[in-house]
C-alpha positions in Angstrom: 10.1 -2.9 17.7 6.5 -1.2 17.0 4.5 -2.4 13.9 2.7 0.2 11.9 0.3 -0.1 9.1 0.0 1.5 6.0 -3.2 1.3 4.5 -2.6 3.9 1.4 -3.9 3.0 -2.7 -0.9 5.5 -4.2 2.2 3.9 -4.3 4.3 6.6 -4.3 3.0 7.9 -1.1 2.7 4.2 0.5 6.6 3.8 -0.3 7.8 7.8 1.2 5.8 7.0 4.4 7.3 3.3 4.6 10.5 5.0 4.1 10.3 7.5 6.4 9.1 4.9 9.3 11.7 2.8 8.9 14.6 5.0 9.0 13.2 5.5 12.6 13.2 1.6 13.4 9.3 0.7 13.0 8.6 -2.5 11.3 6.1 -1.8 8.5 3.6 -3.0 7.0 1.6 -2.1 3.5 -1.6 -2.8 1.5 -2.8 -0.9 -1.3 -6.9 -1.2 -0.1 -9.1 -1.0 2.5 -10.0 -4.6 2.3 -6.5 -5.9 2.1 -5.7 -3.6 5.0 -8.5 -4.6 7.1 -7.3 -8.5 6.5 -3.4 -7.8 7.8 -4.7 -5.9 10.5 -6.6 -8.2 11.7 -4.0 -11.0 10.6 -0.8 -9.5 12.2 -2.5 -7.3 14.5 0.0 -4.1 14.6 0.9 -1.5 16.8 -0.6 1.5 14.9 -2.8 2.2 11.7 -2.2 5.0 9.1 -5.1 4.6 6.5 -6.4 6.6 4.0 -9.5 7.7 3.3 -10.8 7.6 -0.5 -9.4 3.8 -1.3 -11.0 1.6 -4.1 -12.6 -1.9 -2.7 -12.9 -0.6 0.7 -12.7 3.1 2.2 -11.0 4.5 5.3 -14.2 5.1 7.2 -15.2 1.0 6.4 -11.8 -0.1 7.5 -12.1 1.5 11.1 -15.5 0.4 11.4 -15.0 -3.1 11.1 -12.2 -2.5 12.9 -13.9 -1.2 16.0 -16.1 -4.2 16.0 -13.5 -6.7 16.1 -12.3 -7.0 19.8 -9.3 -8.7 18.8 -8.0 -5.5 16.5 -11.1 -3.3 18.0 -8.1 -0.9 20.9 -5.5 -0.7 18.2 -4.3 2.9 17.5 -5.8 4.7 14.4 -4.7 7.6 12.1 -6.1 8.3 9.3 -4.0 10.0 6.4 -6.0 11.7 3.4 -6.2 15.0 1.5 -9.7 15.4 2.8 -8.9 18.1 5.6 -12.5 19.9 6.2 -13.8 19.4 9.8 -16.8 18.3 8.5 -14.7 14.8 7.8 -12.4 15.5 10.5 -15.6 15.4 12.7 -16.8 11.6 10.4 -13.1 10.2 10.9 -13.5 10.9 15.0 -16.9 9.9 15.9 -16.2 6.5 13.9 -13.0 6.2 16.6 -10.0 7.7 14.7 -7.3 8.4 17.1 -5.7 11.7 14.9 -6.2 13.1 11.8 -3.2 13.9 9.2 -4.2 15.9 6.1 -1.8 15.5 3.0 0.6 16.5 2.6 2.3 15.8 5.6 5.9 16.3 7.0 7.9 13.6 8.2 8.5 15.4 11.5 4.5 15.9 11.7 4.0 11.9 11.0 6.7 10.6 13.2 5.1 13.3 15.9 1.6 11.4 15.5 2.7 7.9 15.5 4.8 7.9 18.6 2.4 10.4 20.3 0.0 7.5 20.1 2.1 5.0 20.6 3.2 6.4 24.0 -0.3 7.0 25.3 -1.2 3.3 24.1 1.5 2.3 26.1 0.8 4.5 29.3 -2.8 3.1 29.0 -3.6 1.5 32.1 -3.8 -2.5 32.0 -6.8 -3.4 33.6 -9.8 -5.9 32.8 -12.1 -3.6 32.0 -14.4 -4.0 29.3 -16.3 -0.4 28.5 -18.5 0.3 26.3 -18.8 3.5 24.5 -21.5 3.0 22.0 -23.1 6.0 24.3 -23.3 8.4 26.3 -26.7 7.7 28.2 -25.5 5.9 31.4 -23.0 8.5 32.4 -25.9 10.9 32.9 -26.3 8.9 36.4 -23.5 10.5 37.4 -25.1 13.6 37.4 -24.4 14.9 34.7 -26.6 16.7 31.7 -26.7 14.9 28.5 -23.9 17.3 27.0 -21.4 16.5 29.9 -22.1 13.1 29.5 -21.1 13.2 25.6 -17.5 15.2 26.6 -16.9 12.7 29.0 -17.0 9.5 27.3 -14.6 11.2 24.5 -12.7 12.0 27.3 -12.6 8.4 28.4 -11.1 7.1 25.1 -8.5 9.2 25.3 -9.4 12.3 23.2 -8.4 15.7 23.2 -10.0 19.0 24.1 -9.0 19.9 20.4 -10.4 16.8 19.0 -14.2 16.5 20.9 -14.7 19.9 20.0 -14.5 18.7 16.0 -16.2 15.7 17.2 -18.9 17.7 19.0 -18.8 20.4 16.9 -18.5 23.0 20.2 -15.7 25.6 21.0 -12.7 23.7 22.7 -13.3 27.3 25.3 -16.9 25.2 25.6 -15.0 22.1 26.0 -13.3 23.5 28.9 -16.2 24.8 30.8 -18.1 21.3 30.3 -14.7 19.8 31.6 -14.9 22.1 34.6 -18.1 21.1 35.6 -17.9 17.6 34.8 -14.6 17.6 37.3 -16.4 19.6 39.8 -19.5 16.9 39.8 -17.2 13.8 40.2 -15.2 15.2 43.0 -11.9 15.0 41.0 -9.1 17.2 39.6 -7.8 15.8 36.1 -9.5 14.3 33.2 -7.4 10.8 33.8 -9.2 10.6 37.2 -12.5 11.5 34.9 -12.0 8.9 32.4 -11.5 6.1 35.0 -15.0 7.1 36.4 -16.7 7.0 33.3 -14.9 3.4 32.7 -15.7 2.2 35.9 -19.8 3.0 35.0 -19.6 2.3 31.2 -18.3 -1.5 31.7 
């Protein structure tokens, strides 16, 4: 059984998404703050996170960045749930390292879509003893790429969308898809998987 997370400061919307998760068999867990939330996680150390953004003692964006820093917690799936649906934050939730982004109100179908989607790349994630970091973009350039490349690629590498770097980068996903090309072309490979594992492979 998977454990998600509910880091959510209204109750009523803390209890329907509890609901809803475990009528489909996830164990759940809930606080009502970002700094209680950020102390489970780190305490039970769960499958997935659903966290809000605007949260008294600690908000959303605080929680996944002290996340991120703790290895132990740092790989652990991230959604963040909030009525704040501009790309402007969609673009802040993503470069801190949000997996997805859910603006309320959201279905149940659309939640339960989100969560396993997650879930079953987290599980398809290779296992391998590699330690990456992604804190930039600068050393996949000596793979002979430009600058901008570089950047696609090492979103590509932790698993993100063409929908989601172009928020991130603020670019078309059609200029997404050209940088892809190009970047595929460079490496000598034909998928972004093969991609990512080159960029891992230099960024460790």
């Amino acid at each position: 059984m998977k454990t998600v997370l509910i880091i959510e400061d209204q109750p009523d919307m803390r209890k329907n998404i509890s609901t809803i998760l475990s009528m489909e068999d996830y164990a759940v867990l809930a606080a009502e703050n970002g700094r209680e939330g950020l102390a489970l996680a780190q305490d039970e150390k769960p499958d997935l996170i659903l966290c809000d953004v605007m949260m008294p003692e600690m908000d959303g964006h605080d929680v996944l960045r002290a996340l991120r820093e703790d290895r132990t917690v740092a790989g652990t799936p991230f959604i963040f749930l909030t009525a704040k649906g501009e790309k402007r934050d969609q673009r802040t939730g993503m470069n801190l390292g949000a997996d997805d982004y859910l603006t309320k109100p959201v279905s149940a179908t659309d939640l339960l879509a989100a969560v396993s989607a997650r879930l079953e790349r987290e599980q398809k994630r290779p296992a391998a003893e590699f330690n990456p970091d992604f804190s930039s973009a600068e050393p996949l350039v000596a793979l002979g790429l430009t600058p901008r490349e570089a950047e696609v690629l090492l979103w590509v590498a932790q698993g993100k969308s063409n929908p989601e770097i172009s928020i991130i980068l603020g670019a078309a996903e059609k200029t997404i898809k050209v940088h892809l090309g190009h970047i595929f072309e460079k490496l000598g490979v034909d998928n972004r998987n093969a991609a990512a594992m080159r960029a891992i492979e230099e960024l460790c």
